[in-house]
C-alpha positions in Angstrom: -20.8 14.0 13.9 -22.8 12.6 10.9 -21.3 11.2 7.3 -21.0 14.1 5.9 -18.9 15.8 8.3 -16.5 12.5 8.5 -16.0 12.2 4.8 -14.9 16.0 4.6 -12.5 15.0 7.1 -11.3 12.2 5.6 -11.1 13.8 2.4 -8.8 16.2 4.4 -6.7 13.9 5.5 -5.9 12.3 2.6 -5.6 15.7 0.8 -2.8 16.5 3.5 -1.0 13.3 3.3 -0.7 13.0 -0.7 0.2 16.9 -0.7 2.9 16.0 2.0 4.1 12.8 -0.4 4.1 15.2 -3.3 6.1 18.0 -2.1 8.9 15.6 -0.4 9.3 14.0 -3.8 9.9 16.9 -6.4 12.9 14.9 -8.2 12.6 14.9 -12.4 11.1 11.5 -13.5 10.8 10.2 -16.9 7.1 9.9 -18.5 6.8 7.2 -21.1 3.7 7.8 -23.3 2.2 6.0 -26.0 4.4 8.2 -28.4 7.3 9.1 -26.8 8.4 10.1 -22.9 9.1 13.5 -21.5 10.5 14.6 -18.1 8.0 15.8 -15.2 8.8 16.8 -12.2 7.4 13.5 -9.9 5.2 16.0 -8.2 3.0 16.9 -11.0 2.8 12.8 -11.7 1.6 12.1 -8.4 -1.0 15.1 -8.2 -2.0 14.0 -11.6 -2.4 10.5 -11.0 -4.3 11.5 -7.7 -6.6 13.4 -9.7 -7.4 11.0 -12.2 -8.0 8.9 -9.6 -10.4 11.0 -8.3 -12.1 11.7 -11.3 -12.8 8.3 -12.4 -14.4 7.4 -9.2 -16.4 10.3 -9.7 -17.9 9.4 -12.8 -18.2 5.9 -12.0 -20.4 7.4 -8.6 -22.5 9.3 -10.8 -22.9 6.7 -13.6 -24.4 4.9 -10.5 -26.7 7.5 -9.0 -28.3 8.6 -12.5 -28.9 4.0 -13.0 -30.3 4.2 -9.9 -32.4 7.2 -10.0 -34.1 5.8 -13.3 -34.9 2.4 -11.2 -36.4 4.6 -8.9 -38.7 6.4 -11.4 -39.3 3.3 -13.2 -40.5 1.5 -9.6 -42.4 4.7 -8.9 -44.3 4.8 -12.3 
């Protein structure tokens, strides 16, 4: 198997497990904001935090592959 095909399957994994966590905790939490707190169910946080998680690391990959693309060009020019 190459990269690819392990990270899809780790991806998997860790998909499963975090769903798994999430639905075994579905109990009301409180939220505290910067202006006030409200009541979630602790699902929602965890899938949330999960995919801002996610998210960041995906900007800070491509922030990374557009700096390095320009070094490219720039060595290449």
């Amino acid at each position: 198997m190459n990269k690819q095909q392990w990270t899809i399957i780790l991806a998997f994994i860790f998909v499963l497990i975090v769903s798994v966590f999430a639905v075994i905790n579905v109990r009301p939490v409180e939220v505290h904001y910067l202006f006030g707190t409200a009541e979630w169910p602790l699902i929602l946080v965890i899938i949330g935090s999960v995919l801002m998680g996610g998210l960041i690391v995906a900007f800070a990959g491509i922030f990374q592959i557009v700096k390095l693309k320009r070094e490219l060009k720039s060595i290449k020019s």
